[in-house]
C-alpha positions as CSV (number, residue, x, y, z in Angstrom):
1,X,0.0,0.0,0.0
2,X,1.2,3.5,-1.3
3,X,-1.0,5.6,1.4
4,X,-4.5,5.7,2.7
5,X,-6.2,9.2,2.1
6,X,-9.1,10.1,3.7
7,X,-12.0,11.2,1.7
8,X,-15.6,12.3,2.4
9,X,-17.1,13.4,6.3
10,X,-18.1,10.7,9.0
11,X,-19.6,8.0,6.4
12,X,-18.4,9.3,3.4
13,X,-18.6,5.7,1.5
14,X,-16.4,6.1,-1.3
15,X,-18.3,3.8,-3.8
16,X,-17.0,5.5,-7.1
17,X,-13.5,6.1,-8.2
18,X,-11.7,7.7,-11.5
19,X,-8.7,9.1,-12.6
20,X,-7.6,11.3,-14.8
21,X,-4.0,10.5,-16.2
22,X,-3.9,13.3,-18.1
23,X,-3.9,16.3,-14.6
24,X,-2.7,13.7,-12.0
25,X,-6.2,13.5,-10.2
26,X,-7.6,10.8,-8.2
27,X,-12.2,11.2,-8.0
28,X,-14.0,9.7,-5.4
29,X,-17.3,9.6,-4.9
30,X,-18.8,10.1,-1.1
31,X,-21.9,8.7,-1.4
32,X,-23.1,9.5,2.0
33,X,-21.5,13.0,2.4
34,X,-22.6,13.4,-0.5
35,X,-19.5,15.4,-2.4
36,X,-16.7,14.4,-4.7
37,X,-13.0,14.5,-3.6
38,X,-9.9,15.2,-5.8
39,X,-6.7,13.6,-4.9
40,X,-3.4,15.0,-6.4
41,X,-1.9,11.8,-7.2
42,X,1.5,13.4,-7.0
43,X,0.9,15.0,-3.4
44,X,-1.4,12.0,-2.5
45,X,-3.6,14.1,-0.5
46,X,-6.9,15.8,-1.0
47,X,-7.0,19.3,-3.2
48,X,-10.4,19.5,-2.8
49,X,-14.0,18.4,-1.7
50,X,-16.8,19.5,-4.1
51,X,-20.1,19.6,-2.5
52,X,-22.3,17.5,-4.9
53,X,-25.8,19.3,-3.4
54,X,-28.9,16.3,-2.3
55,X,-27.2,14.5,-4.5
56,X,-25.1,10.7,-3.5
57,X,-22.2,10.5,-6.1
58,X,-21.3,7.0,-7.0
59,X,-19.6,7.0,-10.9
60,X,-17.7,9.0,-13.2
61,X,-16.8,9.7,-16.7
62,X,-13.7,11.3,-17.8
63,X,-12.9,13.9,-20.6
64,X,-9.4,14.4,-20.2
65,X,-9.1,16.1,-23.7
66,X,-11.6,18.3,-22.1
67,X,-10.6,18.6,-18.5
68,X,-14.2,17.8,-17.4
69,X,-15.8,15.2,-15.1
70,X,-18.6,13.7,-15.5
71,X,-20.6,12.3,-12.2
72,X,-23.8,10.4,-12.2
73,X,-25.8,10.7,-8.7
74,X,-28.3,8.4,-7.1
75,X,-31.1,10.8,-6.5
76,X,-33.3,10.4,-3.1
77,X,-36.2,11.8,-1.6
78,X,-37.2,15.3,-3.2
79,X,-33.4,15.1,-5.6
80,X,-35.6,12.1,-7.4
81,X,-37.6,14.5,-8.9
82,X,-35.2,17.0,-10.1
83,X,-34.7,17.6,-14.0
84,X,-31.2,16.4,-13.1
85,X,-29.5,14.5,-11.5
86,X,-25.6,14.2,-13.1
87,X,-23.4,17.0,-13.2
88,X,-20.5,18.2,-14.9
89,X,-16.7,18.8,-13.3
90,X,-14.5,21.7,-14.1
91,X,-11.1,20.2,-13.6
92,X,-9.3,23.6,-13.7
93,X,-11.8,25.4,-10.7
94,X,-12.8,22.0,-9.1
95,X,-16.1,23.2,-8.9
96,X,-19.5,22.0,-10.7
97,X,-19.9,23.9,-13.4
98,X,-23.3,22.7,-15.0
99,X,-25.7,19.4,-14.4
100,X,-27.6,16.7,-17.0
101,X,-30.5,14.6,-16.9
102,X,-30.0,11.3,-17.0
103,X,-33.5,9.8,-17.0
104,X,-33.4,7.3,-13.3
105,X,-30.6,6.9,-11.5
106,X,-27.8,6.4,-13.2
107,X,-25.2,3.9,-12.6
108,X,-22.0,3.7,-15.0
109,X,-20.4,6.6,-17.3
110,X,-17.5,5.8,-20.0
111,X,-16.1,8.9,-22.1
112,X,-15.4,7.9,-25.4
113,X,-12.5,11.0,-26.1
114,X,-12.3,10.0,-29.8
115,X,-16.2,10.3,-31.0
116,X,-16.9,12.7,-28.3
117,X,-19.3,10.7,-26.7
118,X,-20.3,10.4,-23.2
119,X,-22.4,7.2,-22.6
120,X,-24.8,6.7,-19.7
121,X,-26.6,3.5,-18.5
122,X,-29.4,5.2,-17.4
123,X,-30.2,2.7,-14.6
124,X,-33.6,1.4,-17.2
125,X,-33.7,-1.8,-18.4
126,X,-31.5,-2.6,-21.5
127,X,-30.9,1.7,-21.7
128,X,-27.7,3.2,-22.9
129,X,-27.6,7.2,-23.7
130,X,-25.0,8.7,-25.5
131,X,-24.3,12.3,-25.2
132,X,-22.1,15.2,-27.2
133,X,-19.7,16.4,-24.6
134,X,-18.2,18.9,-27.1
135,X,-20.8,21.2,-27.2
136,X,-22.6,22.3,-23.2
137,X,-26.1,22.9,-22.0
138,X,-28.9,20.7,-19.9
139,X,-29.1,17.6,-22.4
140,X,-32.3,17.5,-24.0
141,X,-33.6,13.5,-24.8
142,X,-33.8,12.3,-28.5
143,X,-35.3,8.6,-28.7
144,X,-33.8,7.2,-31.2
145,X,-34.7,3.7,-32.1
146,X,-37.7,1.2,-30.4
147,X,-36.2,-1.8,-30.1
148,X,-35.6,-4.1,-27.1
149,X,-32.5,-2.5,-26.0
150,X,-34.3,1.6,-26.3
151,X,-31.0,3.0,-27.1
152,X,-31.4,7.1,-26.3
153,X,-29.2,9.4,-28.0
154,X,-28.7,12.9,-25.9
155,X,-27.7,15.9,-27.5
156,X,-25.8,18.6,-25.4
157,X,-27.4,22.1,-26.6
């Protein structure tokens, strides 16, 4: 073992984890403080804890070409019914800097750096979203095709 680096308040439940290769930092999400922390791998301490609102944070997508982070929540109580329930990661302020509805509670988020793609499972049965992280802007839903799997296309406005 390297170091153990405490993340989160009381509980704080780290259930998610990314990194970013590209800036050196270490994501965790705190699902029961509900924030994010940001590890300098280099320093292997904490830079910063980013409140992450009613939300429980539990994965992440990474645009490194980008320097953004995205983080999917599991929404409870009145958060369920918000119009979002991801948001986006500034890497360069550590600080959310905008949010995205992800239909349910979404579980995993892959960053595709190539196509510009962020896909979502959306947490509903045989659902995958894909989603322009090039442009910004509360993703607005396009369904896209009815077949068994539902894949929904998003398109950042």
């Amino acid at each position: 073992m390297i170091a153990t680096i405490p993340v989160g308040s009381g509980s704080g439940n780290p259930i998610g984890i990314a990194v970013d290769t590209t800036s050196g930092k270490v994501f965790t999400a705190n699902y029961y403080s509900e924030s994010i922390s940001v590890i300098d791998e280099n320093t292997l301490s904490v830079a910063a804890t980013i409140p992450d609102g009613d939300y429980h944070p539990i994965a992440f997508g990474v645009d490194s070409a980008h320097g953004k982070v995205y983080v999917s929540n599991y929404a409870v109580g009145p958060s369920f019914t918000s119009s979002a329930n991801g948001v986006i990661i500034d890497e360069a302020s550590n600080s959310i800097t905008s949010s995205f509805l992800t239909l349910g509670n979404a579980r995993p988020l892959v960053v595709d750096e190539t196509k510009g793609l962020l896909y979502i499972g959306d947490g509903m049965p045989n659902s995958v979203a894909g989603v322009s992280v090039y442009q910004t802007g509360l993703i607005e839903p396009h369904l896209t095709g009815q077949k068994s799997s539902m894949r929904r296309y998003y398109e950042v406005n």
